[in-house]
C-alpha positions as CSV (number, residue, x, y, z in Angstrom):
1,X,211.6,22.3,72.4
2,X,210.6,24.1,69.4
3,X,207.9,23.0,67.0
4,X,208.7,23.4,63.5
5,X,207.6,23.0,59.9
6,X,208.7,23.5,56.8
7,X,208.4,27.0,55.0
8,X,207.6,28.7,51.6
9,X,211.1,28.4,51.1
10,X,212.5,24.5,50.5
11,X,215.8,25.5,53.1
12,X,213.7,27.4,55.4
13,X,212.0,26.1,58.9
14,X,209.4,27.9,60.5
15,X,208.6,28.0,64.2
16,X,204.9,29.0,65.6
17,X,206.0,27.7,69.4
18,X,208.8,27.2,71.9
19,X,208.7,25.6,74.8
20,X,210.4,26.3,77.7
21,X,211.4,24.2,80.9
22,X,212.3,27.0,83.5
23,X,212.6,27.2,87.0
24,X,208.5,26.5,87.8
25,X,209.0,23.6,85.7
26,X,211.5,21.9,87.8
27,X,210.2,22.9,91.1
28,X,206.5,23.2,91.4
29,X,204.5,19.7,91.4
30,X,202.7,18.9,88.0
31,X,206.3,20.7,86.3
32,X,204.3,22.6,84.1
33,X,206.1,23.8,80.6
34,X,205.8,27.3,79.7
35,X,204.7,27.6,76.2
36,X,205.3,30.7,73.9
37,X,203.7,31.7,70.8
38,X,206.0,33.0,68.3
39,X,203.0,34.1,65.8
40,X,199.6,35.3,66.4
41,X,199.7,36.3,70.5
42,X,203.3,36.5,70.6
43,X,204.7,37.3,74.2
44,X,200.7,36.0,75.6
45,X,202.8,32.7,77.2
46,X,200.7,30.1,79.3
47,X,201.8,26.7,80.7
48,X,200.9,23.0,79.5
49,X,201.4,20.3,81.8
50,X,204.7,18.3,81.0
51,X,202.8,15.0,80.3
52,X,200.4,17.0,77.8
53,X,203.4,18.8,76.1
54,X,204.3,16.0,73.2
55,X,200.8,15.6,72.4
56,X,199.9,19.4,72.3
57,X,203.0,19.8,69.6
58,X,201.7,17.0,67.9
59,X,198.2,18.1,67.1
60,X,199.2,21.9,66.6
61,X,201.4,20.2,63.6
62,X,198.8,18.2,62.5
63,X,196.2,21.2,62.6
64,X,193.9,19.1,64.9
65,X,194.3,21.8,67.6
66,X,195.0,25.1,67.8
67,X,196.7,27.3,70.7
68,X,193.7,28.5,72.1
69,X,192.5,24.9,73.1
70,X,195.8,24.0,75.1
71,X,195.7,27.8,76.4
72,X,191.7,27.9,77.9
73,X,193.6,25.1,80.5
74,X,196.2,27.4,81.6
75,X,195.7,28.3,85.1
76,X,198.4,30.4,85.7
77,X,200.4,31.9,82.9
């Protein structure tokens, strides 16, 4: 899942995260989601749990939240 939002330019789409459903995900309890910046701290990943994941995309849009709120919960990146 990517979140994405609509750029300077009319045809273009812009993507500040991605996140990822690897192998943690699927087998360690709480299936954590890996989450990775693709501006700012790009390559600084962490990990949201699943349940949390729609609502975290949802507020970056918004500009509610920011990245560092959802990251300060990350346990274990």
């Amino acid at each position: 899942m990517a979140q994405v939002r609509p750029g300077a330019d009319p045809e273009a789409m812009i993507s500040d995260v991605v996140l990822i459903a690897d192998t943690a995900t699927m087998r360690e309890p709480g299936h954590s989601v890996r989450v990775v910046p693709l501006e700012d701290e790009v390559g600084h990943s962490f990990r949201v749990d699943a349940e949390v994941a729609g609502i975290m995309v949802v507020n970056l849009a918004l500009g509610n939240m920011d990245l560092d709120d959802w990251r300060e919960d990350d346990v274990e990146a």
